[in-house]
Short mmCIF file of the C-alpha atoms (twelve columns), coordinates in Angstrom:
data_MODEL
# 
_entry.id   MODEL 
# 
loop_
_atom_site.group_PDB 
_atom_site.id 
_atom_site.type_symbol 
_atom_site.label_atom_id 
_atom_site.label_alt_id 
_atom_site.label_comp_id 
_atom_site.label_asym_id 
_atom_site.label_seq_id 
_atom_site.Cartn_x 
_atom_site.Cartn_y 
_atom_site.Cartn_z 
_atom_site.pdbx_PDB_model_num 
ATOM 1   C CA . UNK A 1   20.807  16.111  -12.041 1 
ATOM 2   C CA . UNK A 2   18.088  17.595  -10.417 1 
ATOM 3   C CA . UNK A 3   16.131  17.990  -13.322 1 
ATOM 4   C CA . UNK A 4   15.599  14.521  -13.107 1 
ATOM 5   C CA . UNK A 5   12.436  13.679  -11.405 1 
ATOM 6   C CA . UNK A 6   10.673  15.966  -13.229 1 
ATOM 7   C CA . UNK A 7   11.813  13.938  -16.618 1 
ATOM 8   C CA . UNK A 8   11.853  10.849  -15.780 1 
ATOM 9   C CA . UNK A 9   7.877   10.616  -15.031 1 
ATOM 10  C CA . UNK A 10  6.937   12.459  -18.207 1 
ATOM 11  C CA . UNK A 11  9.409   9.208   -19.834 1 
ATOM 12  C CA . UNK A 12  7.802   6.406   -18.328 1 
ATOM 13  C CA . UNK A 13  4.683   7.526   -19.427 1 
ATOM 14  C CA . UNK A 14  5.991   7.959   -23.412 1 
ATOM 15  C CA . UNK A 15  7.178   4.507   -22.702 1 
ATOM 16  C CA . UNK A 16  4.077   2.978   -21.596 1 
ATOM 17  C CA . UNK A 17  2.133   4.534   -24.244 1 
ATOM 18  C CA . UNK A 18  4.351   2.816   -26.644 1 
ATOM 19  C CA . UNK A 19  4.815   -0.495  -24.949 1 
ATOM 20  C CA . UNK A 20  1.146   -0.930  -24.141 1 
ATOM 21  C CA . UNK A 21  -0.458  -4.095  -25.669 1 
ATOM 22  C CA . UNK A 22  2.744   -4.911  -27.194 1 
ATOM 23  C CA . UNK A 23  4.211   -8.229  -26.244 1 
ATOM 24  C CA . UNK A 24  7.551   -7.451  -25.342 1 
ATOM 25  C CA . UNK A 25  11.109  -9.095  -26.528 1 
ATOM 26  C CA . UNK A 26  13.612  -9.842  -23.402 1 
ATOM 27  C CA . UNK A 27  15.605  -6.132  -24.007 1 
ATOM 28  C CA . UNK A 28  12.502  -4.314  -23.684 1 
ATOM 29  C CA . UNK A 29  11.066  -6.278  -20.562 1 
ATOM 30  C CA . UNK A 30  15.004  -4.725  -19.231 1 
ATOM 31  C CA . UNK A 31  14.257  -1.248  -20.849 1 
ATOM 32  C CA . UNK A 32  10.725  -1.148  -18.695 1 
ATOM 33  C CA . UNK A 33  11.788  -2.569  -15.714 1 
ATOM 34  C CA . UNK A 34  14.669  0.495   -15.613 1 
ATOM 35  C CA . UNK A 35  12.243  2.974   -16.577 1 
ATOM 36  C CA . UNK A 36  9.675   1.646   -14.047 1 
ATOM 37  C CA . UNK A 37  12.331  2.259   -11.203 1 
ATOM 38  C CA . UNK A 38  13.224  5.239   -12.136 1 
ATOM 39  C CA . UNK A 39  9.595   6.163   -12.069 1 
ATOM 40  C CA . UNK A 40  8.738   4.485   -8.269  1 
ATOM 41  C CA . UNK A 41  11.931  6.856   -7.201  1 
ATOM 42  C CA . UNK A 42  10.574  9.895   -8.933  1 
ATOM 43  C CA . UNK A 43  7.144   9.053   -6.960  1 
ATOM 44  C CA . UNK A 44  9.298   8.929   -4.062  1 
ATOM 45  C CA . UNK A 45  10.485  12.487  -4.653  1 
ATOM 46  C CA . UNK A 46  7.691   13.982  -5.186  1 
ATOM 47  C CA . UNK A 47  5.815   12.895  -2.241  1 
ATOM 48  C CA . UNK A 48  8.423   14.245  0.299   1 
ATOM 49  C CA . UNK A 49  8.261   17.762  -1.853  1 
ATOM 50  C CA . UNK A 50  4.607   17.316  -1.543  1 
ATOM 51  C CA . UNK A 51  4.518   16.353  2.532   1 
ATOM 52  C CA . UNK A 52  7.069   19.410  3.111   1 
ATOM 53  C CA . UNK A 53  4.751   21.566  1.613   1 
ATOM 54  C CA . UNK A 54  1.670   20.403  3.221   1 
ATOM 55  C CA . UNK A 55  3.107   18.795  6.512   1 
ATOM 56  C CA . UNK A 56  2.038   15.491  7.977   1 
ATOM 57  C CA . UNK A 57  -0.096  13.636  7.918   1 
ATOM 58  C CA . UNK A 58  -1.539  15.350  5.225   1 
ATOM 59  C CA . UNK A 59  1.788   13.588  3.455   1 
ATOM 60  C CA . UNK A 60  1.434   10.000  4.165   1 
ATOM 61  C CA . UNK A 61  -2.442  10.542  3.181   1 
ATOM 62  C CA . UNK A 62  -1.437  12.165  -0.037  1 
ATOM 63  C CA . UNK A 63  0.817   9.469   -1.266  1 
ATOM 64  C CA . UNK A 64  -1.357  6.233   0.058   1 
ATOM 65  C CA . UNK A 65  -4.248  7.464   -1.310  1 
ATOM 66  C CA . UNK A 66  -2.925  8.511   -4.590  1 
ATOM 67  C CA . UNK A 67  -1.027  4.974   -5.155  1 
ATOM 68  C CA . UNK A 68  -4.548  3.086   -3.847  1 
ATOM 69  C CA . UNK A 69  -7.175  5.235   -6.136  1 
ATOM 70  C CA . UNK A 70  -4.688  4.408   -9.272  1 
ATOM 71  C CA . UNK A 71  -4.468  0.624   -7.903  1 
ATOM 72  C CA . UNK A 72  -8.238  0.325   -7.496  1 
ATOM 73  C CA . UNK A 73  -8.523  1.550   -11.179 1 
ATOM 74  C CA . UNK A 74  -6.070  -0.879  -12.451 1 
ATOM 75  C CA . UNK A 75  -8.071  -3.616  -10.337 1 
ATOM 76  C CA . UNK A 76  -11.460 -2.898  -11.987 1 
ATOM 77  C CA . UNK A 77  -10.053 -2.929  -15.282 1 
ATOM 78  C CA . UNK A 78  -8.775  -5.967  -14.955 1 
ATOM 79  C CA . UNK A 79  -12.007 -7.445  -13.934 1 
ATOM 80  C CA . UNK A 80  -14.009 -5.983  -16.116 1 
ATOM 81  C CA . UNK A 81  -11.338 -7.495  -19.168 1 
ATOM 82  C CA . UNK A 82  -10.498 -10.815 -17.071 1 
ATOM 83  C CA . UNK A 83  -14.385 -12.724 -17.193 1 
ATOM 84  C CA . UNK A 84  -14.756 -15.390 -14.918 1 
ATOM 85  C CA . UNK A 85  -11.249 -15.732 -14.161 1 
ATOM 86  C CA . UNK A 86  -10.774 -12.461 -12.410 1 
ATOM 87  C CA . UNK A 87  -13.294 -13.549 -9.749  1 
ATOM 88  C CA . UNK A 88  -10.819 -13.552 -7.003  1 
ATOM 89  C CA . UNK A 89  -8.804  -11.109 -8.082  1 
ATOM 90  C CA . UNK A 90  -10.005 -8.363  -5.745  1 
ATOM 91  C CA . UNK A 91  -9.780  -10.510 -2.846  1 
ATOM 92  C CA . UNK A 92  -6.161  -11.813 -3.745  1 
ATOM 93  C CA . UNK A 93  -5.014  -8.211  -4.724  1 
ATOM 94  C CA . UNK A 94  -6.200  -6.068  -1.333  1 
ATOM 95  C CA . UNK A 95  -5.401  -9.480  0.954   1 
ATOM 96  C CA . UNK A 96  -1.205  -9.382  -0.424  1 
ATOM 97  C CA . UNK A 97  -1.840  -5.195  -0.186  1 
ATOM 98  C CA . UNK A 98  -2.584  -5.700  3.358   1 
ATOM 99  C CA . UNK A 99  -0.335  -7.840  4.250   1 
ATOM 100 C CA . UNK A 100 2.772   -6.512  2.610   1 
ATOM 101 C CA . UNK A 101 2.105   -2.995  4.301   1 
ATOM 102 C CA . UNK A 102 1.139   -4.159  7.852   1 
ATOM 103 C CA . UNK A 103 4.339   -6.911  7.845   1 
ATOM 104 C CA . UNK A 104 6.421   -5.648  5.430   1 
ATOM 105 C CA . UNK A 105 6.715   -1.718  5.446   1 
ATOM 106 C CA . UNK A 106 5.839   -1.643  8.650   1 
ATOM 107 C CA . UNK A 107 8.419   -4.442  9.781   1 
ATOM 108 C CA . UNK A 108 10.766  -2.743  7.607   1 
ATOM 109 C CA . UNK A 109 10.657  0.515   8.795   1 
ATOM 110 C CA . UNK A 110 10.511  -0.730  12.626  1 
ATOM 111 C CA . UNK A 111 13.996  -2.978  12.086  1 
ATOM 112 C CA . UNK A 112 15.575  -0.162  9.962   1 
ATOM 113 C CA . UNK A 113 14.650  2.601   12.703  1 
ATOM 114 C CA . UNK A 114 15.640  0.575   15.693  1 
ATOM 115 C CA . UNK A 115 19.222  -0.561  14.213  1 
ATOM 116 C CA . UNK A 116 19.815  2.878   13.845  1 
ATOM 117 C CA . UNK A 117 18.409  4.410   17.109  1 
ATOM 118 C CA . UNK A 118 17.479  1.843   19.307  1 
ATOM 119 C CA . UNK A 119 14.196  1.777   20.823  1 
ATOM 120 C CA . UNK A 120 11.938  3.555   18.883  1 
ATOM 121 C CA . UNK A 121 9.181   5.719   19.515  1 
ATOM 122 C CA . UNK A 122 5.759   6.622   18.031  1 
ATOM 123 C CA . UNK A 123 2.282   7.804   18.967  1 
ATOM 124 C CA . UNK A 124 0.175   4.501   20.065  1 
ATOM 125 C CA . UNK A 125 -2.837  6.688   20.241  1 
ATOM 126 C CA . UNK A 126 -2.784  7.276   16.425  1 
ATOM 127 C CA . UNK A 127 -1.438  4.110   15.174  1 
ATOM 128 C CA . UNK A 128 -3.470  2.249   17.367  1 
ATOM 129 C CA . UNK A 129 -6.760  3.553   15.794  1 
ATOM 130 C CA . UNK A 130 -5.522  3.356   12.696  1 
ATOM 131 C CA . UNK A 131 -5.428  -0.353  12.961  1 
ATOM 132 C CA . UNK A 132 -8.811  -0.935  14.880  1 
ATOM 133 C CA . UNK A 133 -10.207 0.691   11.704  1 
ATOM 134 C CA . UNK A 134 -7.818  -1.917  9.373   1 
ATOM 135 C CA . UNK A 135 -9.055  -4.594  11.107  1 
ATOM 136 C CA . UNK A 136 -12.700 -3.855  11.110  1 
ATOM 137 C CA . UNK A 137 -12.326 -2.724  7.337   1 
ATOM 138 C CA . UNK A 138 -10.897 -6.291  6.906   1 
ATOM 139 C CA . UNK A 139 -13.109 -8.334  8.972   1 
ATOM 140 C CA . UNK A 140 -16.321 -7.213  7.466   1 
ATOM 141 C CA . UNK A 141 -14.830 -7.493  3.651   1 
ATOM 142 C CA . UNK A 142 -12.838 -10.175 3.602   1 
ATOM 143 C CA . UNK A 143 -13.226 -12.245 6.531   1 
ATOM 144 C CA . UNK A 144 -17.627 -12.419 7.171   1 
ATOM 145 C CA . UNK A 145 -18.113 -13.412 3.481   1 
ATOM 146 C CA . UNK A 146 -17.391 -17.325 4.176   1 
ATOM 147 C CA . UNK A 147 -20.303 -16.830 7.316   1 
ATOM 148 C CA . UNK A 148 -22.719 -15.134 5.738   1 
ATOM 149 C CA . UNK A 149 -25.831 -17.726 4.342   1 
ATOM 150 C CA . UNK A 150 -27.761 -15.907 1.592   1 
ATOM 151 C CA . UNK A 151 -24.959 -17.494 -1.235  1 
ATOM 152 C CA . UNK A 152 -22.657 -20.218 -1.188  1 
ATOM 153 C CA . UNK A 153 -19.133 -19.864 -0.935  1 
ATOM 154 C CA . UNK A 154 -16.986 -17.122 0.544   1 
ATOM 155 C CA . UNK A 155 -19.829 -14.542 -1.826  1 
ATOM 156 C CA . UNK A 156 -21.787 -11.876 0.042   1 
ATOM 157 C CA . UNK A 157 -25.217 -11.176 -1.636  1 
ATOM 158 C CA . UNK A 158 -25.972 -7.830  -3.134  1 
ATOM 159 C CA . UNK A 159 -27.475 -6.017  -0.411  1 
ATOM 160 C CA . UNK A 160 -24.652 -7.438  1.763   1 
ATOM 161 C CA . UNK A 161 -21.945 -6.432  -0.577  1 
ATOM 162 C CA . UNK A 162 -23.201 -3.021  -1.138  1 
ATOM 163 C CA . UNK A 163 -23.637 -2.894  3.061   1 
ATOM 164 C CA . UNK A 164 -19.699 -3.527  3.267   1 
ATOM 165 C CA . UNK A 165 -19.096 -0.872  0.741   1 
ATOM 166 C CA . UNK A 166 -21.135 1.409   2.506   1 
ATOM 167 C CA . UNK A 167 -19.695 0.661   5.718   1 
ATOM 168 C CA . UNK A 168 -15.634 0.891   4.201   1 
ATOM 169 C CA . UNK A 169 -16.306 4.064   2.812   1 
ATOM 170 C CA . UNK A 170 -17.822 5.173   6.637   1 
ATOM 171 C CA . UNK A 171 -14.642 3.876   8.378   1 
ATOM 172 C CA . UNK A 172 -12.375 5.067   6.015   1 
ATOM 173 C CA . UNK A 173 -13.832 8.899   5.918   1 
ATOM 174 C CA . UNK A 174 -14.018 8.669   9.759   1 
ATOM 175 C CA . UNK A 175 -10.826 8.198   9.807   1 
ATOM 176 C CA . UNK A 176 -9.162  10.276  7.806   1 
ATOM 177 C CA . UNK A 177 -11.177 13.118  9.476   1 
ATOM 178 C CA . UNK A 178 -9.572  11.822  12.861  1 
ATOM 179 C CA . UNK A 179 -6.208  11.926  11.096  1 
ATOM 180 C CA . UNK A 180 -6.728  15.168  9.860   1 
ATOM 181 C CA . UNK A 181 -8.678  17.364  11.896  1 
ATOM 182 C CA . UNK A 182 -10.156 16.870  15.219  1 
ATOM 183 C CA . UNK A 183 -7.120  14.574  16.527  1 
ATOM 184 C CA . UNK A 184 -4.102  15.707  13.796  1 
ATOM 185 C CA . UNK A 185 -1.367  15.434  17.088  1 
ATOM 186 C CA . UNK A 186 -2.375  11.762  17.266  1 
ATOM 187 C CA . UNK A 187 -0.220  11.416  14.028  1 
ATOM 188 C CA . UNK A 188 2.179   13.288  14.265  1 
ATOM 189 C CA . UNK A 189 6.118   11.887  14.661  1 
ATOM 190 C CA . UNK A 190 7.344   11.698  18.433  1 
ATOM 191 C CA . UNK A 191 10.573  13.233  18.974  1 
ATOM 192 C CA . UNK A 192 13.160  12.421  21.822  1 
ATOM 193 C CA . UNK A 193 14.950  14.950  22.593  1 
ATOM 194 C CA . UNK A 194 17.584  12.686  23.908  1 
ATOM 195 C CA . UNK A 195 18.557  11.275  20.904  1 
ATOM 196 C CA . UNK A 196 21.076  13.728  18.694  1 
ATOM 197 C CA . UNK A 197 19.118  12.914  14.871  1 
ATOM 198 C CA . UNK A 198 21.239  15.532  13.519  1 
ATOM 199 C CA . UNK A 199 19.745  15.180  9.732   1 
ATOM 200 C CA . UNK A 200 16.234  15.801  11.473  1 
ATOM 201 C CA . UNK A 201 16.801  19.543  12.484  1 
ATOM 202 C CA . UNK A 202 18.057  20.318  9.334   1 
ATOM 203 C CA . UNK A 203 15.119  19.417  7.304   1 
ATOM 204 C CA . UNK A 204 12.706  20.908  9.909   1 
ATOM 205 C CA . UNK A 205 14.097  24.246  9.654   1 
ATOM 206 C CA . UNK A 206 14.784  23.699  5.555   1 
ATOM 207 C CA . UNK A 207 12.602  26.450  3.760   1 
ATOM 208 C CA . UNK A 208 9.164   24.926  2.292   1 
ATOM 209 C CA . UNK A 209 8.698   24.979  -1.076  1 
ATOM 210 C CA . UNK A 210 6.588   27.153  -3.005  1 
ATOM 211 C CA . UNK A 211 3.163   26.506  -3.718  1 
ATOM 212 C CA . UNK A 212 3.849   26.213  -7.338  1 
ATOM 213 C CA . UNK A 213 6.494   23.647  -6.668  1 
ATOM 214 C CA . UNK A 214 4.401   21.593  -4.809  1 
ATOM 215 C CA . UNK A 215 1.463   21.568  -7.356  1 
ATOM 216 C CA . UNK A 216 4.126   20.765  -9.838  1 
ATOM 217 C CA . UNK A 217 5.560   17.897  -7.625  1 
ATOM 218 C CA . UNK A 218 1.572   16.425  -7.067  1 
ATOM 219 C CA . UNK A 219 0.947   16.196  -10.887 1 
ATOM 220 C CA . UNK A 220 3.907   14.717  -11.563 1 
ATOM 221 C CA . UNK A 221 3.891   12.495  -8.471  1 
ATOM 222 C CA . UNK A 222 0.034   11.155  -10.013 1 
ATOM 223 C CA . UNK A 223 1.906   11.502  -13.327 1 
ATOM 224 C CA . UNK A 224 4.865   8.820   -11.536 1 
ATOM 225 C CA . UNK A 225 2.163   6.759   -9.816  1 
ATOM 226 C CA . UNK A 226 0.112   6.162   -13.262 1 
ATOM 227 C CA . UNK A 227 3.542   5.293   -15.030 1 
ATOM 228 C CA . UNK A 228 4.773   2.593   -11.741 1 
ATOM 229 C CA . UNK A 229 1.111   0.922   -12.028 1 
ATOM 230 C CA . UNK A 230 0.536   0.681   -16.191 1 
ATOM 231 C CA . UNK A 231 4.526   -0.025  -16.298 1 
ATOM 232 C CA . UNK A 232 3.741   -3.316  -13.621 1 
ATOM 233 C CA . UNK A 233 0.752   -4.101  -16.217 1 
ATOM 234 C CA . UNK A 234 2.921   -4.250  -19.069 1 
ATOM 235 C CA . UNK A 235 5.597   -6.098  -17.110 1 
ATOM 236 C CA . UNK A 236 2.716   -8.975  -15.652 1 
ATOM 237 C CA . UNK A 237 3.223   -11.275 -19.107 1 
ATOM 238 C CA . UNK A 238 7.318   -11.669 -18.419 1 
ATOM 239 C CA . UNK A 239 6.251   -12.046 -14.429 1 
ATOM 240 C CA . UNK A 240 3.615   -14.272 -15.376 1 
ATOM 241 C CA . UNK A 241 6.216   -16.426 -17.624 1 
ATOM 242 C CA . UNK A 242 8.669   -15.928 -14.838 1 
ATOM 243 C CA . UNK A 243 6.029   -17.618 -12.185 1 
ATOM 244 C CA . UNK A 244 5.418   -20.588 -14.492 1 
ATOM 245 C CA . UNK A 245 9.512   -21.133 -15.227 1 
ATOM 246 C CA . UNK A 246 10.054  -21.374 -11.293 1 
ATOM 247 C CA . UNK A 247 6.803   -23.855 -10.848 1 
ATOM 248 C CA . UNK A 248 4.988   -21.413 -8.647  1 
ATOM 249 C CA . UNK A 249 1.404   -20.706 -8.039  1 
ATOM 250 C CA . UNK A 250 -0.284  -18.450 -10.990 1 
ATOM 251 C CA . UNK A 251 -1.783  -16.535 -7.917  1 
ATOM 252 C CA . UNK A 252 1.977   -15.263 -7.104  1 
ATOM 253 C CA . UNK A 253 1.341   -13.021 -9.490  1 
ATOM 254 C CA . UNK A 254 -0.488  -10.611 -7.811  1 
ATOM 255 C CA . UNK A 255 1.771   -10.554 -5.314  1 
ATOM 256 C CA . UNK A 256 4.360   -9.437  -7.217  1 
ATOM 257 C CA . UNK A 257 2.652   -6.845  -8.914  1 
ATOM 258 C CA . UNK A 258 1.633   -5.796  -5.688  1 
ATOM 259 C CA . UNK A 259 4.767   -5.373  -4.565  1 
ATOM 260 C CA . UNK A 260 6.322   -3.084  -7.528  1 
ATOM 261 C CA . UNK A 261 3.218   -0.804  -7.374  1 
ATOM 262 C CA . UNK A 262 4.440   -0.269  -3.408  1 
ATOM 263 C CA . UNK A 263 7.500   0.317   -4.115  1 
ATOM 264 C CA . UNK A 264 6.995   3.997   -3.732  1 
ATOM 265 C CA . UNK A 265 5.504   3.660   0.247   1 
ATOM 266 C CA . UNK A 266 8.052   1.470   0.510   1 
ATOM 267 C CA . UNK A 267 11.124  3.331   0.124   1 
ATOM 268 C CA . UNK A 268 9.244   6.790   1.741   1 
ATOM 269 C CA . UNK A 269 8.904   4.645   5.025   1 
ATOM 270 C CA . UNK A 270 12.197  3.714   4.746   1 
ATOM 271 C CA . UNK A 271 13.541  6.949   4.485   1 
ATOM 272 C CA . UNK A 272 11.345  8.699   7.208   1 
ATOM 273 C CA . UNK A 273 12.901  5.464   9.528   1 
ATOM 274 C CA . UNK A 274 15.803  6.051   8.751   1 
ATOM 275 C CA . UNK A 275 15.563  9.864   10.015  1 
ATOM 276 C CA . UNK A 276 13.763  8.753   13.401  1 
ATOM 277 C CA . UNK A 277 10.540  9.507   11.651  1 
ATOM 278 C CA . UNK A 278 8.907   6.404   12.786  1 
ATOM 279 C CA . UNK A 279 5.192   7.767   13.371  1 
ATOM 280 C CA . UNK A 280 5.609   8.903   9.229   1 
ATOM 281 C CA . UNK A 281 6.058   5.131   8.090   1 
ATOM 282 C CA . UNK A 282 3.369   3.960   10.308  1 
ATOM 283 C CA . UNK A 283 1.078   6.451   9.016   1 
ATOM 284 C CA . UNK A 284 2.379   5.119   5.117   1 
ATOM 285 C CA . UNK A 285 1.950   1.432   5.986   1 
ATOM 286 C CA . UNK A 286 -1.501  1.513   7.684   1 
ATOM 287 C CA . UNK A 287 -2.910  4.463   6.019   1 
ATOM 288 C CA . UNK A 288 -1.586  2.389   2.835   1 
ATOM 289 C CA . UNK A 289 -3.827  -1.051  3.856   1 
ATOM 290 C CA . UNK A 290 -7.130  0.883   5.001   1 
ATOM 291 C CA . UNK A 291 -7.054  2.805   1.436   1 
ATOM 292 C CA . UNK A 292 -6.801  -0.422  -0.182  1 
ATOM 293 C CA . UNK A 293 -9.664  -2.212  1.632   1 
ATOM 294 C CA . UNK A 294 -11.897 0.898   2.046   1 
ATOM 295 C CA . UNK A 295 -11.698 2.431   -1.551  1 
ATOM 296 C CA . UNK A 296 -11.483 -0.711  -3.101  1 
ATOM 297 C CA . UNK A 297 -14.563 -2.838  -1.994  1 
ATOM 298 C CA . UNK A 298 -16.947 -0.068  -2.281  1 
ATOM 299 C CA . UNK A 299 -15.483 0.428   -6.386  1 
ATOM 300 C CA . UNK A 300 -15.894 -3.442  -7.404  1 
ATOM 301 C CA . UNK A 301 -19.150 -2.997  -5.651  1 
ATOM 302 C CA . UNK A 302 -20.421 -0.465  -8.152  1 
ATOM 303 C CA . UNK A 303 -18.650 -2.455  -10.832 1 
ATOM 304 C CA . UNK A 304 -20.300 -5.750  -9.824  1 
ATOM 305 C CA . UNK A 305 -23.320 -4.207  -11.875 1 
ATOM 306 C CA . UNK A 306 -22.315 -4.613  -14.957 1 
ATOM 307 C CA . UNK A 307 -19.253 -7.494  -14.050 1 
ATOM 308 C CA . UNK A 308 -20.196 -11.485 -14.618 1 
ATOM 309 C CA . UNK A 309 -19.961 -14.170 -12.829 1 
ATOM 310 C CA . UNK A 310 -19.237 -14.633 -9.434  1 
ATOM 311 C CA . UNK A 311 -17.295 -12.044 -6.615  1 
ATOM 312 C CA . UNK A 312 -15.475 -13.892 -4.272  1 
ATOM 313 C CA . UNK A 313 -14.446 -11.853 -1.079  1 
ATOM 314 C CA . UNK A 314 -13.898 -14.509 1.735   1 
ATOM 315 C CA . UNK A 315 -10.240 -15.547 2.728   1 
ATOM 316 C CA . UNK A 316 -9.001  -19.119 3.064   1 
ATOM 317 C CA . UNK A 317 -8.533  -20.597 6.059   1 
ATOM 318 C CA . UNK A 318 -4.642  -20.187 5.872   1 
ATOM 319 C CA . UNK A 319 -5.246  -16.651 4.661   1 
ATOM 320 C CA . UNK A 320 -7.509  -15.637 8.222   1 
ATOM 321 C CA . UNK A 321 -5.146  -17.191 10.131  1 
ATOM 322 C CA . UNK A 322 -2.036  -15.202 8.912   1 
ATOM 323 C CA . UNK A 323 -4.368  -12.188 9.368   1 
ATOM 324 C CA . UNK A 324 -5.519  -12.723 12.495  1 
ATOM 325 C CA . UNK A 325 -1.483  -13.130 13.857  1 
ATOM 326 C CA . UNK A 326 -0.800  -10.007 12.046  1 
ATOM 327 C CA . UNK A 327 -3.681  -8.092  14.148  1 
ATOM 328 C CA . UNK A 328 -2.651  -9.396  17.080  1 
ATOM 329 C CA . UNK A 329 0.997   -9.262  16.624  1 
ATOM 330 C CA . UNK A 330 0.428   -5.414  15.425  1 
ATOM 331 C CA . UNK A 331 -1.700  -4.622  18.778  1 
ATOM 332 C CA . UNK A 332 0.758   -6.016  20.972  1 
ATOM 333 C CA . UNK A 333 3.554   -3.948  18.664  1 
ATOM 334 C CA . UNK A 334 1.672   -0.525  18.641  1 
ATOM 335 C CA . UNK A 335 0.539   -0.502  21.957  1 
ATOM 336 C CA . UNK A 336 3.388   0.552   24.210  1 
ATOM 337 C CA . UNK A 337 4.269   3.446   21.496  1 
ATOM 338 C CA . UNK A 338 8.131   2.284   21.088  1 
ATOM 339 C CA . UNK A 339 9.748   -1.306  19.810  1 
ATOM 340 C CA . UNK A 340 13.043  -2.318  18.932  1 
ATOM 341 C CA . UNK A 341 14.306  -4.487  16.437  1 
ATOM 342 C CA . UNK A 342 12.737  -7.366  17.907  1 
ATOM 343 C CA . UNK A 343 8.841   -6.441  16.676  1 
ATOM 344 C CA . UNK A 344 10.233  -5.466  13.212  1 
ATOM 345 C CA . UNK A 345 11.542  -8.652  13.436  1 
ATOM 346 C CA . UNK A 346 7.961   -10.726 13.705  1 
ATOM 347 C CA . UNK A 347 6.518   -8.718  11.270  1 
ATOM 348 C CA . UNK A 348 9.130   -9.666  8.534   1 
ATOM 349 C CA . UNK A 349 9.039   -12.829 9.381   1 
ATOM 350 C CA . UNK A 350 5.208   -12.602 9.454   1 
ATOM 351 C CA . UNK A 351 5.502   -11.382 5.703   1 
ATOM 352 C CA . UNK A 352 7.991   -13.954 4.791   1 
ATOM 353 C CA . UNK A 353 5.592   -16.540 6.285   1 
ATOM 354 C CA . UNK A 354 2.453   -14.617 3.896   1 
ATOM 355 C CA . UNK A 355 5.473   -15.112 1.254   1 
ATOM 356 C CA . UNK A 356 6.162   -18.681 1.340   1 
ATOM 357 C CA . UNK A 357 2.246   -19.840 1.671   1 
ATOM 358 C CA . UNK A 358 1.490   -18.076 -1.241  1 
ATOM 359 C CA . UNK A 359 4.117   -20.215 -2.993  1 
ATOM 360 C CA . UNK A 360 3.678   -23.444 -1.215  1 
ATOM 361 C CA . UNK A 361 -0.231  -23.400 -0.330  1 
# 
């Protein structure tokens, strides 16, 4: 059985070579969905193997930016394929990325953490800059675009788009160079030393694997991550039929998809909460929405070259709002460095709110 996640990667992608483009009967919409899970838990294995070998936050980083660069792909390609339809598409796709990491992971991991230990602790130093940087990544790309002048609608004009790529890809790399060099303690997990996590000792002192392993565990964890993402592709039609059967929105769709290709931050957090790991699935859910913004809005800029018709960036006016509670909600949450059940609370309910409005605009 351990075998396993070193299979099942290497199957999901035989399987979505030979689904792809195929319209699919209702037994092999079943067959995918199984294979796609089994490929979001391999990810999930392979990341910790990974962040054991390399040690946090050099982790988290690994796994959000792997799942966001493979996103981003998927993202252009659809635009580039979708024509005029696809003009919101960014905007819709990093806005339910944002939200389900900053509400729901991070919820998640908060309520799961604090039922099991209580209050909580983490480093507000660390998190804290991570999300000045989240919100300023999301202010200038998704918010300004509906108060700029040079082009009607929520549009930013060439020189302004390419000054918001410019300016993600300068806030992301600052950060990740605070995260990993000059201030690496700031996210790191916070122990307390009065609290018997017995499972914790024994995977600090477990022997790290080899170097080999780990490369092996990275290619197959991009191997995993390619599989979850083209697997959600093929899956979109029956979602997309799904959507219609229910009467929702056509727009649900992307927040569905966005949710299976999380899956695999997801369930990490989850697990690092569950072990009193808290700073770890802080580091996953915001390092998670800041990849998404910054690597994404710089790509469709470059691809805006040779895209047509329009690019709209700016939120609605239901959309800012739910952002603007989730900043503030998150600064009064990561301030103090500890919560209980209570903050991971707001946040779900935050996300359910994001859930709902998406269904019932």
């Amino acid at each position: 059985m351990r075998s396993w996640p070193n299979l099942v990667p290497v199957v999901a992608v035989v399987a979505l070579a030979l689904v792809w483009g195929r319209s699919l009967s209702p037994i092999l919409v079943v067959a995918v969905a199984l294979v796609l899970a089994g490929a979001v838990l391999a990810a999930v294995h392979h990341a910790e193997v990974v962040a054991h070998r390399v040690g946090e936050p050099f982790g988290s980083l690994v796994l959000a930016v792997a799942v966001t660069v493979i996103e981003v792909a998927l993202i252009v390609t659809l635009m580039v394929s979708g024509g005029p339809e696809s003009a919101t598409l960014a905007r819709d796709t990093v806005f339910a990325a944002a939200m389900i990491t900053t509400n729901g992971i991070l919820g998640l991991s908060l309520l799961v953490g604090a039922v099991r230990y209580g209050t909580i602790l983490f480093n507000g130093e660390g998190t804290g800059a991570a999300l000045a940087t989240l919100a300023s990544l999301a202010t200038l790309s998704l918010v300004l675009p509906n108060f700029t002048s040079s082009r009607p609608g929520p549009e930013f004009s060439p020189s302004q788009l390419a000054f918001a790529a410019v300016a993600s890809l300068v806030l992301y790399g600052a950060f990740v160079l605070t995260q990993t060099v000059r201030h690496r303690d700031f996210f790191l997990p916070v122990l307390d030393d009065h609290d018997p996590a017995t499972g914790d000792h024994a995977e600090e002192h477990a022997a790290a694997p080899s170097d080999r392993a780990a490369v092996t565990s990275l290619v197959l964890l991009l191997v995993a991550l390619v599989a979850v993402v083209g697997l959600a592709k093929v899956e979109s039609p029956a979602i997309e039929a799904g959507v219609r059967a229910v009467g929702f929105p056509p727009s649900f769709v992307g927040v569905v998809i966005a949710l299976l290709v999380l899956l695999p931050e997801t369930l990490a957090a989850v697990k690092a909460a569950r072990r009193n790991r808290i700073q770890i699935s802080l580091n996953l859910a915001l390092g998670s929405a800041m990849a998404s913004i910054g690597l994404t809005i710089p790509a469709i800029a470059v691809a805006s070259i040779w895209l047509e018709g329009p690019l709209l960036l700016g939120l609605g006016a239901t959309q800012m709002v739910l952002l603007a509670l989730t900043v503030v909600v998150s600064v009064l949450t990561v301030v103090p460095g500890r919560a209980t059940r209570l903050q991971g609370s707001v946040h779900l309910v935050l996300l359910a709110a994001f859930l709902f409005l998406s269904v019932n605009p």
